[in-house]
N, CA and C atoms as an extended XYZ file, in Angstrom:
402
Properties=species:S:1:pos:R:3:atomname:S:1:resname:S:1:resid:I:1 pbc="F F F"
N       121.110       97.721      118.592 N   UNK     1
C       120.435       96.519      119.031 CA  UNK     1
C       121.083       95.333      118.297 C   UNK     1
N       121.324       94.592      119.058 N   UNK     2
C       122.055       92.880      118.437 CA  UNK     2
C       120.895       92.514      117.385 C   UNK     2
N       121.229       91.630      116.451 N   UNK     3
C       120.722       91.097      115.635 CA  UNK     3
C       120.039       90.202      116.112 C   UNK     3
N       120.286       88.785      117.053 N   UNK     4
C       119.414       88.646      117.503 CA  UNK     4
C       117.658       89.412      118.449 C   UNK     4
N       118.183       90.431      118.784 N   UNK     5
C       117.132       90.857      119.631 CA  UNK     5
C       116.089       91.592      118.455 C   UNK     5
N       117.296       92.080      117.124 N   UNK     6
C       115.954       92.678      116.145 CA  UNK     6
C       115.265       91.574      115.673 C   UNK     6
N       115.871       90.564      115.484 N   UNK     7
C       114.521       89.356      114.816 CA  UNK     7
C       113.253       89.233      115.710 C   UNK     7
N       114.171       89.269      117.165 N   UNK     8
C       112.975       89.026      118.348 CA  UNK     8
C       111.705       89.975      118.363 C   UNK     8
N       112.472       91.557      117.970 N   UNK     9
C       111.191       92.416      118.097 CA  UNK     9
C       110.578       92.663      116.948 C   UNK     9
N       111.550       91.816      115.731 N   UNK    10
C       110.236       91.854      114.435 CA  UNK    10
C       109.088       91.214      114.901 C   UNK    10
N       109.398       89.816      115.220 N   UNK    11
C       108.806       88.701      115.117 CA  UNK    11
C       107.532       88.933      116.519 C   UNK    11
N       107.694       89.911      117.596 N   UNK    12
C       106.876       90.508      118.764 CA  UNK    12
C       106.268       91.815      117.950 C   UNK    12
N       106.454       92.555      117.066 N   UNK    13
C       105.670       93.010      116.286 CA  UNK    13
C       104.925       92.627      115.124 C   UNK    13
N       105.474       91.746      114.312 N   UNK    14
C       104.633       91.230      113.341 CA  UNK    14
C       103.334       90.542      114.098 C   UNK    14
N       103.444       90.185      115.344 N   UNK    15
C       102.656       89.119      115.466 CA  UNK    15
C       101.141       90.380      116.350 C   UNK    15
N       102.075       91.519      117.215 N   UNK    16
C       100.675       92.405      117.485 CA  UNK    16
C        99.864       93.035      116.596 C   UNK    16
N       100.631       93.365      115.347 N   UNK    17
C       100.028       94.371      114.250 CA  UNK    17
C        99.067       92.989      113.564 C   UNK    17
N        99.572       91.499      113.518 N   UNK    18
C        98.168       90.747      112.986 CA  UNK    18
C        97.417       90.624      113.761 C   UNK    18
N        97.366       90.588      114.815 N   UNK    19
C        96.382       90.028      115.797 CA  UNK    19
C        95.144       91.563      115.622 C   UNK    19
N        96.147       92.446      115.959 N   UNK    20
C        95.302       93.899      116.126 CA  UNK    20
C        94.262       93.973      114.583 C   UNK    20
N        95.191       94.213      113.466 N   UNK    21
C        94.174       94.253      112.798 CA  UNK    21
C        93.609       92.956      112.273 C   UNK    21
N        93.525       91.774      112.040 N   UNK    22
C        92.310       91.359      112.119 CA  UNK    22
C        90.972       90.933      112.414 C   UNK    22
N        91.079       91.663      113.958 N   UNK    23
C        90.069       92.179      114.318 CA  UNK    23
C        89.014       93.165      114.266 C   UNK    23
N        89.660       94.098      113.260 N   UNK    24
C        89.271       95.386      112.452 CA  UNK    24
C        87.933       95.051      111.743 C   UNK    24
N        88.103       93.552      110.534 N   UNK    25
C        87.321       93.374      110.284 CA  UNK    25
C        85.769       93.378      111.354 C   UNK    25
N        85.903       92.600      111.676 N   UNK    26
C        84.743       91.790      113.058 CA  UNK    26
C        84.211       93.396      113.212 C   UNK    26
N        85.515       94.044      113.642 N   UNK    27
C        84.844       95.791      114.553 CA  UNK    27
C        84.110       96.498      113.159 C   UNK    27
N        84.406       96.835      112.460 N   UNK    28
C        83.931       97.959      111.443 CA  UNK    28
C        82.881       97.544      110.622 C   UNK    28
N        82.539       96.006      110.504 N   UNK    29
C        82.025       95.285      109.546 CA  UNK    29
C        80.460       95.109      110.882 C   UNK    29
N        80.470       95.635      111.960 N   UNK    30
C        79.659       95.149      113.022 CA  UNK    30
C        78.878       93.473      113.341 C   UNK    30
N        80.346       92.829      113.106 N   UNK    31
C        80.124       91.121      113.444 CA  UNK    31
C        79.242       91.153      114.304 C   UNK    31
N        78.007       90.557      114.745 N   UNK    32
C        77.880       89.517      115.699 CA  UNK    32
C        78.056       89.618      117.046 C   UNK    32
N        79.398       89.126      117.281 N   UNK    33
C        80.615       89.078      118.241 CA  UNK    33
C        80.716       90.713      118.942 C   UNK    33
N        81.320       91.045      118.076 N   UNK    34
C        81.347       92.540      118.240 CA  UNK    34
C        80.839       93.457      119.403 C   UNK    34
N        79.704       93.342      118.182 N   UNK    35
C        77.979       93.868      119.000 CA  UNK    35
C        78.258       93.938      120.242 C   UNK    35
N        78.022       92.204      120.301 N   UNK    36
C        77.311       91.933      121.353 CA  UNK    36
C        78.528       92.195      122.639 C   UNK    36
N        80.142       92.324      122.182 N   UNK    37
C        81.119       92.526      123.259 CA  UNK    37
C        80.754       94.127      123.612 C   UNK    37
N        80.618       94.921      122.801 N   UNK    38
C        80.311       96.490      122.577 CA  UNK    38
C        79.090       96.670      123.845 C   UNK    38
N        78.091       95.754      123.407 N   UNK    39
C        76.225       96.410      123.884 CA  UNK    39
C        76.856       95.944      125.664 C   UNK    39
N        77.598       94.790      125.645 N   UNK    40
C        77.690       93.917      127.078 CA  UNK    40
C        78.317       95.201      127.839 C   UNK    40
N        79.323       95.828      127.468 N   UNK    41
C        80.069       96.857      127.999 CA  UNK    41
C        79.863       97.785      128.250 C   UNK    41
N        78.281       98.267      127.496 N   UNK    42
C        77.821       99.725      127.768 CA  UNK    42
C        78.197      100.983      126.201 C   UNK    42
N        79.227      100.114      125.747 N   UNK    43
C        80.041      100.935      124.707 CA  UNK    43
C        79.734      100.779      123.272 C   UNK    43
N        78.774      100.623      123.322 N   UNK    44
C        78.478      100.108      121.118 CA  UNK    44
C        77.751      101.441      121.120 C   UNK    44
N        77.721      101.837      119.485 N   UNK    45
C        78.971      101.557      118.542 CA  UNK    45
C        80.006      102.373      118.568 C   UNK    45
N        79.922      103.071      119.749 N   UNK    46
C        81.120      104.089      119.302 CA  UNK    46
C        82.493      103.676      120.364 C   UNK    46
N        83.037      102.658      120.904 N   UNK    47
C        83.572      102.111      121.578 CA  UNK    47
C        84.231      101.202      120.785 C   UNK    47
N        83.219       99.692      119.901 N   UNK    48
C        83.726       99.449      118.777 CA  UNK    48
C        84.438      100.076      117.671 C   UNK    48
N        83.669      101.695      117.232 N   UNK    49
C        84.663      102.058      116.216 CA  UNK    49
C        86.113      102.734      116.915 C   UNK    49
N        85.925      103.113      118.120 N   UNK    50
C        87.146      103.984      118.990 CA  UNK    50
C        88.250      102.703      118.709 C   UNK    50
N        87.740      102.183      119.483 N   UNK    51
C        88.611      101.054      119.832 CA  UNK    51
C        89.306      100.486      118.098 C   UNK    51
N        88.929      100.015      117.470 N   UNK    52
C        89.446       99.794      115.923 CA  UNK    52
C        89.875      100.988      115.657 C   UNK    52
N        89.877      101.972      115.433 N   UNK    53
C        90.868      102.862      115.342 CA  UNK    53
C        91.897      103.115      115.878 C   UNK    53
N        92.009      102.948      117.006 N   UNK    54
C        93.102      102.746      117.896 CA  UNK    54
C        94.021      102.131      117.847 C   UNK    54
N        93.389      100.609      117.653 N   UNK    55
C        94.152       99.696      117.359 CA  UNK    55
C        95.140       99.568      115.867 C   UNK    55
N        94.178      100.354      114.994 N   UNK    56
C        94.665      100.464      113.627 CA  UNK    56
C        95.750      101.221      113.965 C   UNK    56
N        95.883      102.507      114.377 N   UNK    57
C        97.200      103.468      114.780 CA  UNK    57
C        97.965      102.651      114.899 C   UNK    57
N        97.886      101.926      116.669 N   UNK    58
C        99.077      100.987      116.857 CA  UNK    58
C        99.702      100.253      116.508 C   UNK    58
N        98.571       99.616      114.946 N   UNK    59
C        99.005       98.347      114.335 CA  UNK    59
C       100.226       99.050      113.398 C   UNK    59
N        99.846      100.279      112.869 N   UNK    60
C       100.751      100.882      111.872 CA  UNK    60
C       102.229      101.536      112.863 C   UNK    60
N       101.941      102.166      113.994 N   UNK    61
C       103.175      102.335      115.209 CA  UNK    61
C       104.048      101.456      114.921 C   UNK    61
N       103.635      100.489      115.363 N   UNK    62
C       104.366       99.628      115.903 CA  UNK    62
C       105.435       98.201      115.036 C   UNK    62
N       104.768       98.772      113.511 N   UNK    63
C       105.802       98.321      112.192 CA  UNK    63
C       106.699       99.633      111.912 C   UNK    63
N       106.927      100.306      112.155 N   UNK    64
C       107.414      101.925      111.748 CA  UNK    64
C       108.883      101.997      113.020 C   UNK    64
N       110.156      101.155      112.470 N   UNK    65
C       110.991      101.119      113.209 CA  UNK    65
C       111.249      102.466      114.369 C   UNK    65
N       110.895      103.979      114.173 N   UNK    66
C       111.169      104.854      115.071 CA  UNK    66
C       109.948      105.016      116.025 C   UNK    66
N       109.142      104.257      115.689 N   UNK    67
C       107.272      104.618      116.497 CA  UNK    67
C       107.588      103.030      117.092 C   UNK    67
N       108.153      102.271      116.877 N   UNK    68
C       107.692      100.561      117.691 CA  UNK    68
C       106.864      101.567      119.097 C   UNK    68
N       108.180      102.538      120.265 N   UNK    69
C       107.898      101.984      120.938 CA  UNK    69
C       106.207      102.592      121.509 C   UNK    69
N       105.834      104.040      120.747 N   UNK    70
C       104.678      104.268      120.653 CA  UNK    70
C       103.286      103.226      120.452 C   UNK    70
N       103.672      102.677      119.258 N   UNK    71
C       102.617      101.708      119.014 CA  UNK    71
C       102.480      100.569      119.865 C   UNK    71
N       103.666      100.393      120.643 N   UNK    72
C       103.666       99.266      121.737 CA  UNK    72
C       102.849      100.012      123.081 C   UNK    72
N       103.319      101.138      123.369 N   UNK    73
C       102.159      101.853      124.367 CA  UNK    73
C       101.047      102.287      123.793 C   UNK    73
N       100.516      102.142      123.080 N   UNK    74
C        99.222      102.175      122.666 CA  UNK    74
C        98.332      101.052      122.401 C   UNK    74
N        99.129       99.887      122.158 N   UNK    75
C        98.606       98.818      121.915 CA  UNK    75
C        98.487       98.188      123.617 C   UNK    75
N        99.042       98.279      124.184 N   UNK    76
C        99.231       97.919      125.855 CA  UNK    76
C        97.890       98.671      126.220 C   UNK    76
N        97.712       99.916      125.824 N   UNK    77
C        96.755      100.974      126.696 CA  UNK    77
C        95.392      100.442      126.061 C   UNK    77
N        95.009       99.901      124.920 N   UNK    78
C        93.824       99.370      124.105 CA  UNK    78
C        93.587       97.696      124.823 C   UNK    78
N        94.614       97.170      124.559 N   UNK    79
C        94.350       95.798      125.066 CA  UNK    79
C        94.459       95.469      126.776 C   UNK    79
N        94.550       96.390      127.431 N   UNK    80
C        93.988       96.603      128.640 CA  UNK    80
C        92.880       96.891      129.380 C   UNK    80
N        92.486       98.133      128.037 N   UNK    81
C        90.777       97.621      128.078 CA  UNK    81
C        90.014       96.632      128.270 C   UNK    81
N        90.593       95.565      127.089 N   UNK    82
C        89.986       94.879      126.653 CA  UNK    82
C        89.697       93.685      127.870 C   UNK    82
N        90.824       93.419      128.450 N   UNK    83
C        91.357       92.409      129.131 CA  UNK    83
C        90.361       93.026      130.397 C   UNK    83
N        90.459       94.125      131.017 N   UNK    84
C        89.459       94.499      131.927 CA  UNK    84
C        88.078       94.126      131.869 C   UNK    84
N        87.732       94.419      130.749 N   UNK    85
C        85.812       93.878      130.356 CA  UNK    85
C        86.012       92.634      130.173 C   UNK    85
N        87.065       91.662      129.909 N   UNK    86
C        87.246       90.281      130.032 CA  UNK    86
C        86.638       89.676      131.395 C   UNK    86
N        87.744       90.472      132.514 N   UNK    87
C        88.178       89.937      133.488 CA  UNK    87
C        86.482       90.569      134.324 C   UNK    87
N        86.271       91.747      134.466 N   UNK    88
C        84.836       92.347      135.297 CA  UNK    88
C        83.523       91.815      134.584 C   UNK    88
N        83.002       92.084      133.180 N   UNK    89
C        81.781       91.846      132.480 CA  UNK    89
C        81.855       90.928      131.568 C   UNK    89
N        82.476       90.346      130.595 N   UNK    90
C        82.453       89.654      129.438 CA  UNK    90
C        82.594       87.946      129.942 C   UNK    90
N        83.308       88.017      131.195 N   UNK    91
C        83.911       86.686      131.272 CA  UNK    91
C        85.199       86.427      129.833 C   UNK    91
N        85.611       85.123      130.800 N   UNK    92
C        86.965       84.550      129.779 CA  UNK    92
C        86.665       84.047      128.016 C   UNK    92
N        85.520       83.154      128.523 N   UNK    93
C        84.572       83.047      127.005 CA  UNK    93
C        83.561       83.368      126.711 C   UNK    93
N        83.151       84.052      125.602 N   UNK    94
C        82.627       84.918      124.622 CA  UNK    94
C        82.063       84.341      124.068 C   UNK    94
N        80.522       84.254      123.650 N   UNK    95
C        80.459       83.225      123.094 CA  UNK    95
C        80.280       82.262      122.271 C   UNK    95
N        80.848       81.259      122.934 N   UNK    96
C        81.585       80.321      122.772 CA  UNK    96
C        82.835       80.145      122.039 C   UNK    96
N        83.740       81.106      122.374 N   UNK    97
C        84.530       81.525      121.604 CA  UNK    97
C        86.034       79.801      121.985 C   UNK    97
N        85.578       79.607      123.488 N   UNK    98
C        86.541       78.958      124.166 CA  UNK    98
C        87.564       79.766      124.516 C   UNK    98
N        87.374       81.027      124.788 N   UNK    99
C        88.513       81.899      125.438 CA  UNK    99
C        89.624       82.471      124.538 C   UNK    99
N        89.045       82.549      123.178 N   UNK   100
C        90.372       83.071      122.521 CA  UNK   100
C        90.618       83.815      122.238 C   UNK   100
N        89.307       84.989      122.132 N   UNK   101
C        89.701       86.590      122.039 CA  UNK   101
C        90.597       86.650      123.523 C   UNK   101
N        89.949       86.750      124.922 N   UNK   102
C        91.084       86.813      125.819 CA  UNK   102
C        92.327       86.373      125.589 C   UNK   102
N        92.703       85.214      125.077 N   UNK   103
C        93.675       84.731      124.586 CA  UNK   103
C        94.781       85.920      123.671 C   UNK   103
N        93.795       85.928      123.244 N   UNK   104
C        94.888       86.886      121.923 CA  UNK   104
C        94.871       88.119      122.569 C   UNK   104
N        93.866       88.857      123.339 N   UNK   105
C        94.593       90.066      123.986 CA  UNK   105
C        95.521       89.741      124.860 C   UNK   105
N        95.723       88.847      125.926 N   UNK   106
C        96.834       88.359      126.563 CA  UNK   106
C        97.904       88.161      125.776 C   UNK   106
N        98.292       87.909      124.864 N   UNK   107
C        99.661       87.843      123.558 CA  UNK   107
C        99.630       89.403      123.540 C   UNK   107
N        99.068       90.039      123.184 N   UNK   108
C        99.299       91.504      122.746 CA  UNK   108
C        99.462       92.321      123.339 C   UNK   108
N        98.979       91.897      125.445 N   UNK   109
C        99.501       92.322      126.278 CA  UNK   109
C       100.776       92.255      126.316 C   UNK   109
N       101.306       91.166      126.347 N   UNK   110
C       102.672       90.516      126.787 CA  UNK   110
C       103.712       90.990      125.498 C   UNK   110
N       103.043       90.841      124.426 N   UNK   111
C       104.152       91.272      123.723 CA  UNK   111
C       104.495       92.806      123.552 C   UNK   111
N       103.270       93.607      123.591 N   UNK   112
C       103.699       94.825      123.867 CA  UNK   112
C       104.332       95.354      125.092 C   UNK   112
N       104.333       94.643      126.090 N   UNK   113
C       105.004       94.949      127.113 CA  UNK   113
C       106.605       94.869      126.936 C   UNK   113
N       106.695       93.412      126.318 N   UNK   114
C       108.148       93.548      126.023 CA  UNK   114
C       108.616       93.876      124.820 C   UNK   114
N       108.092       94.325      124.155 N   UNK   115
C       108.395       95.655      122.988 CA  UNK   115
C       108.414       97.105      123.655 C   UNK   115
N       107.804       97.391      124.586 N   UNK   116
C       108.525       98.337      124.997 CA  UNK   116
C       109.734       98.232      126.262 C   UNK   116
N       109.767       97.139      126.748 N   UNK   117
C       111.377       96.630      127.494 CA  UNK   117
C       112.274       96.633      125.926 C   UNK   117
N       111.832       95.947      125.403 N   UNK   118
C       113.307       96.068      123.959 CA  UNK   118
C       113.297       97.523      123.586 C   UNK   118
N       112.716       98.415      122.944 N   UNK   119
C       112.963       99.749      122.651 CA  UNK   119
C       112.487      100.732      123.886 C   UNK   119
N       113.124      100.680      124.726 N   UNK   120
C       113.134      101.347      126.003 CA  UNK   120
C       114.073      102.727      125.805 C   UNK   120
N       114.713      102.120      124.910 N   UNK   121
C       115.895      103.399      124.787 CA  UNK   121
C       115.360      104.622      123.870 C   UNK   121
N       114.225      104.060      122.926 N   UNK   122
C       113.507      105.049      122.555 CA  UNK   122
C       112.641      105.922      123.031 C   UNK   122
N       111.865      105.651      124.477 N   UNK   123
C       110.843      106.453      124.513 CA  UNK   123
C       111.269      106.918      125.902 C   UNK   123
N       112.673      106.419      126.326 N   UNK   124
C       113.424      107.328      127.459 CA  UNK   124
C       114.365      108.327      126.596 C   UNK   124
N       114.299      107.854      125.191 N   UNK   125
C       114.666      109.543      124.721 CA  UNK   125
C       113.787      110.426      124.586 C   UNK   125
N       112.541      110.197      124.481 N   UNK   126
C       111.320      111.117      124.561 CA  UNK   126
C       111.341      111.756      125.593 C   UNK   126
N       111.333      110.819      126.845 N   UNK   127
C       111.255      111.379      127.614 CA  UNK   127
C       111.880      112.450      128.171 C   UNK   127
N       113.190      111.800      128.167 N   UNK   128
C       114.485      112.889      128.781 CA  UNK   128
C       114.737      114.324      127.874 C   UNK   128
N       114.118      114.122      126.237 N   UNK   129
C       113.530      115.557      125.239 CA  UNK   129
C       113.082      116.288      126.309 C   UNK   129
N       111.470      115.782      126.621 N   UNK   130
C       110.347      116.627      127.290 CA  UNK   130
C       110.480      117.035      128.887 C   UNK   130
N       112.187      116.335      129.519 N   UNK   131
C       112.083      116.805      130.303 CA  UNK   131
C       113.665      117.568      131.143 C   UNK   131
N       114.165      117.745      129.831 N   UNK   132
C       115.628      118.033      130.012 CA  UNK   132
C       116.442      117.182      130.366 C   UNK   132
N       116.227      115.560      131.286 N   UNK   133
C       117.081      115.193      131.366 CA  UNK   133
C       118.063      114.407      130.438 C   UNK   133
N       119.096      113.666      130.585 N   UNK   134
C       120.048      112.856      130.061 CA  UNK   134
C       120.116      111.892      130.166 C   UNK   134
């Protein structure tokens, strides 16, 4: 990988692994916020703690130069959730958040998406392992 493109996918990972976990707090600490995103969804508390765990994995994936591109599909598969109960039950703002949890799962969408376009070559070696091809 060019040197430019590794700064690019530090700098697209540093920024999912903060977003992911400092939300950890809010989840495990049972903010408020939380709760009330959890109870709205059907899913408290064990949705809140799923979900923060999850995210914790990915946050650690996805600094771990041979896992990026794992933790980038895992972080895609969590914040898709999220973005779903955004978009069907929660609405855009939370409240009164002014839309910025959506906000920040939309970054963590996007950047995990193209964290796994940049290490693509990794998890089509997985693949082609598990399935003989080349």
């Amino acid at each position: 990988m060019s040197t430019p493109l590794t700064i690019i996918s530090w700098v697209l990972r540093l920024a999912v692994a903060v977003i992911l976990v400092q939300t950890l707090y809010f989840k495990f600490t049972g903010a408020p916020e939380s709760v009330y995103i959890f109870e709205t969804v059907g899913m408290e508390p064990w949705g809140r703690y799923g979900s923060g765990v999850g995210e914790l994995i990915a946050a650690i994936l996805i600094l771990v130069p041979s896992t990026v591109w794992l933790g980038a599909a895992m972080a895609l598969g969590t914040i898709s959730g999220a973005i779903f109960f955004h978009l069907t039950k929660l609405g855009i703002e939370v409240m009164g958040d002014g839309g910025l949890l959506f906000g920040l799962a939309v970054v963590v969408f996007i950047f995990s998406a193209l964290l796994l376009l940049i290490h693509r070559a990794q998890w089509m070696a997985v693949i082609a392992k598990f399935t003989g091809r080349k």
